[in-house]
C-alpha positions in Angstrom: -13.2 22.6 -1.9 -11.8 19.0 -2.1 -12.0 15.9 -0.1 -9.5 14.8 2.9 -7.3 12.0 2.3 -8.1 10.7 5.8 -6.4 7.6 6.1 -4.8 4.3 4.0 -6.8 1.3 4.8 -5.5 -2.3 4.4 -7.9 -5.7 4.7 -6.1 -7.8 7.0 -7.0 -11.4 8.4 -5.3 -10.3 11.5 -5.8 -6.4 11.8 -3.5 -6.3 15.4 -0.8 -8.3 13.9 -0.3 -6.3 10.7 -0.9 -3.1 12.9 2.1 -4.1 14.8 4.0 -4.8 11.9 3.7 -1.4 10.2 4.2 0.3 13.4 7.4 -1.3 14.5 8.6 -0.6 10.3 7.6 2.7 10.6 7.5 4.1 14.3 4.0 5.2 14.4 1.7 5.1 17.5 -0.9 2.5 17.5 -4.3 3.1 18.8 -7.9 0.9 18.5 -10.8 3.0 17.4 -14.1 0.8 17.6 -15.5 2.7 14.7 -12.3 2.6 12.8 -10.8 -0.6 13.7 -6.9 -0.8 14.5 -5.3 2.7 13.5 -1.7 3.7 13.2 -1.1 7.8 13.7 1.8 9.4 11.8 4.7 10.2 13.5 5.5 12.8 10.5 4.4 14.9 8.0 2.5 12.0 5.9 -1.0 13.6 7.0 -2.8 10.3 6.9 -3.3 7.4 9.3 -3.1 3.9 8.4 -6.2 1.7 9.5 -6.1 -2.0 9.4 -9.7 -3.2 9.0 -10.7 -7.1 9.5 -11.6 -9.0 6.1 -11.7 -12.7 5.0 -10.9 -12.1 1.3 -7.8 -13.9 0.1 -5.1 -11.8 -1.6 -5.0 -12.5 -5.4 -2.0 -11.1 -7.2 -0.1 -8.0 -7.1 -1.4 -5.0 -5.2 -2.7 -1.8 -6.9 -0.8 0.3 -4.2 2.1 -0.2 -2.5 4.8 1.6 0.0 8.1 3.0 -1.2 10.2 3.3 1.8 13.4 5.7 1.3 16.7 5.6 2.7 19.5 7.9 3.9 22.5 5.2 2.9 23.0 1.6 2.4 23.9 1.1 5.5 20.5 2.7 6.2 18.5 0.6 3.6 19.8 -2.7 4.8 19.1 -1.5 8.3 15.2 -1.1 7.3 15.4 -4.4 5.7 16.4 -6.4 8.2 14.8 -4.5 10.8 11.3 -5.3 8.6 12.3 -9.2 8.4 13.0 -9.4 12.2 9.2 -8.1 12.6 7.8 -10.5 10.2 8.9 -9.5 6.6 10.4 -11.9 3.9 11.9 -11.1 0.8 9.9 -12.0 -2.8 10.3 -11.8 -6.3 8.0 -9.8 -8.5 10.3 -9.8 -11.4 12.7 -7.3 -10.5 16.0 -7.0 -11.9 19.4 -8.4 -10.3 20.8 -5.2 -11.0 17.6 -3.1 -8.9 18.7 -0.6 -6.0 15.5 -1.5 -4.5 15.0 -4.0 -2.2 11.1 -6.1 -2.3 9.9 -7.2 0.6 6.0 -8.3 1.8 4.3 -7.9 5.5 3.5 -10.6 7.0 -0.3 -11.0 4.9 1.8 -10.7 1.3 1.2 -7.2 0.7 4.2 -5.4 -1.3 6.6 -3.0 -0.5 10.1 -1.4 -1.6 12.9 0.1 0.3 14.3 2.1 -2.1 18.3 2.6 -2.7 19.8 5.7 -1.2 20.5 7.5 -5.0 16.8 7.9 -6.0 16.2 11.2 -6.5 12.7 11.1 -7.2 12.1 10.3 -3.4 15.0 12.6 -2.2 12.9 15.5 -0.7 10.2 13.1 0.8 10.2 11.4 4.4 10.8 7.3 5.4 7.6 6.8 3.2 8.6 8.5 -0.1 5.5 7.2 -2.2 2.5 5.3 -2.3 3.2 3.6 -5.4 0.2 2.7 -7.5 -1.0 0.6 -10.3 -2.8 3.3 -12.6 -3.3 5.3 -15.8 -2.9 9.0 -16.3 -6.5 9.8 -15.9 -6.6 8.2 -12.3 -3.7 10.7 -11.7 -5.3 13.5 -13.4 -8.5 12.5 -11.0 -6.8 12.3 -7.7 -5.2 15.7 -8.3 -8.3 17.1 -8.6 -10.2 15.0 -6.2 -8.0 16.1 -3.4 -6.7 19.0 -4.4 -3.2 17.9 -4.4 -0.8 19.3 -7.6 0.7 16.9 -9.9 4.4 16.7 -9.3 5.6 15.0 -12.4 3.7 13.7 -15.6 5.5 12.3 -18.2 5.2 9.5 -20.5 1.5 9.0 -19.1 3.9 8.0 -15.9 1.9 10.6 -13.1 2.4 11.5 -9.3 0.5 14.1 -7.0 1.8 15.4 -3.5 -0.3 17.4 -0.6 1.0 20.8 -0.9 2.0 20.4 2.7 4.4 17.7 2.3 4.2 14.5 3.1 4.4 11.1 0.4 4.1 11.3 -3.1 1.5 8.9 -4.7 2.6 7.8 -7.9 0.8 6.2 -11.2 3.1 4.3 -13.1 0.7 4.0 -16.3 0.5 1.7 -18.8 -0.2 -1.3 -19.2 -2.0 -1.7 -16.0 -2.7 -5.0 -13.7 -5.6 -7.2 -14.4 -8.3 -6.4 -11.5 -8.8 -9.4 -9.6 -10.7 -8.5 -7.0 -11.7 -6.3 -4.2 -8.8 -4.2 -3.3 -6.7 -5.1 0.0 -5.6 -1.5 0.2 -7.7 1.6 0.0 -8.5 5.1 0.4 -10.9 6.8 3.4 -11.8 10.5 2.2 -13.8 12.7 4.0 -15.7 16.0 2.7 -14.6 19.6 3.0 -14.7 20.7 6.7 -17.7 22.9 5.6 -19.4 20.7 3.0 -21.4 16.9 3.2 -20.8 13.7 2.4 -23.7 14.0 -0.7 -22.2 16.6 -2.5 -18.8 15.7 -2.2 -19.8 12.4 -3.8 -21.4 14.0 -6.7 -18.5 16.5 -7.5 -16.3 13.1 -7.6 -18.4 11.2 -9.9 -18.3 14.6 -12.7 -14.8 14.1 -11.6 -15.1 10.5 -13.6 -15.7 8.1 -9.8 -18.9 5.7 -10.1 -20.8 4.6 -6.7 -20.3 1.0 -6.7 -21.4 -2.0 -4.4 -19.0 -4.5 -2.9 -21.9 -5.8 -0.5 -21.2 -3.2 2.3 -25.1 -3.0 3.2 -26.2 -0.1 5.1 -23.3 1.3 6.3 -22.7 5.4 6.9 -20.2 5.3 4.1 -20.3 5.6 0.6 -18.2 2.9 -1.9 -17.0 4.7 -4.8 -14.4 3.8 -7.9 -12.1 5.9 -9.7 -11.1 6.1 -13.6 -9.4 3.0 -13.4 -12.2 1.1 -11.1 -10.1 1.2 -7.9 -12.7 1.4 -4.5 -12.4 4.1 -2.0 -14.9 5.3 0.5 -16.5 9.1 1.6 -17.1 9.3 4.9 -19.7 10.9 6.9 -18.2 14.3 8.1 -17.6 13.9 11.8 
């Protein structure tokens, strides 16, 4: 049995405004949990939700995960573009190419994202988000295929990338050399045990996975904080 990917969780200094964002960007429902904060439900086969959780930390470089949004055309990708600028998007420059069929853009709190060109294969069989796109090595990859059961779509050139058998986003690893850690994360993962399991033991079979409990100063909260290969946070949650 594996853990559920039960949602993508971003710090935000204003949870409702970046809530709104993604929602008008992507066409999700918005709903306010008061355990969960302000969640977004998929409109699609992505088979997570996106929760927008309030946090004061400052955003210090890069993200370690990021959205890859596809398109049908160019037409289509400029539409997505300047639909995301009308809601509060901007363009920025991470060092991409002039010659790059991918377009960089950040929300309106800095965090990343890429609408991709029309010709990218890769992304060709996947929905409006084709990847989560993630700073990592090919042992995270390796761990997150086991961690959640997901088989590993393509590893090459310690380049990995895992996708739910039932569809949905890939999440990719782009290896070597990785980011600098500066910080907590602003984006993270939510997993919850196996329907028929607890919270304990799913947290021990993902530290012999290679995941260490760490503390970020969450107190006593029903949760646990954990870190993967590469020192990334994500939480368990309490089976509800």
């Amino acid at each position: 049995m594996t853990s559920h990917l039960v949602a993508l969780c971003f710090d935000a200094h204003d949870p409702l405004r970046l809530a709104r964002f993604w929602a008008g960007v992507l066409g999700w429902e918005m709903t306010e949990d008061p355990q969960d904060g302000i969640t977004l439900l998929p409109s699609d086969d992505t088979g997570f939700r996106i929760r927008f959780l309030p946090s004061q930390e400052q955003k210090t470089g890069q993200n370690q995960m990021h959205f890859d949004l596809t398109s049908t055309s160019l037409e289509d990708q400029q539409q997505t573009v300047e639909k995301a600028i009308g809601l509060g998007a901007r363009h920025i420059d991470i060092g991409q190419g002039p010659d790059e069929d991918h377009v960089v853009l950040a929300d309106p709190e800095g965090n990343e994202f890429c609408v991709i060109g029309p010709d990218n294969q890769f992304l060709a069989d996947c929905g409006f988000i084709g990847a989560l796109a993630s700073d990592g090595s090919q042992e995270v990859g390796y761990f997150w295929s086991k961690a959640l059961g997901w088989p590993l779509v393509w590893d090459q050139d310690q380049e990995t990338a895992i996708r739910s058998p039932h569809g949905g986003p890939k999440i990719t690893w782009g290896g070597p050399p990785l980011m600098p850690k500066t910080g907590k994360e602003r984006l993270h993962f939510d997993l919850a045990p196996p329907a028929d399991g607890d919270q304990q033991a799913e947290v021990d079979r993902l530290i012999s996975l290679g995941a260490t409990r760490i503390d970020i100063g969450q107190g006593e909260v029903s949760w646990v904080v954990m870190a993967d290969p590469d020192g990334h946070e994500f939480c368990v949650l309490t089976p509800r």
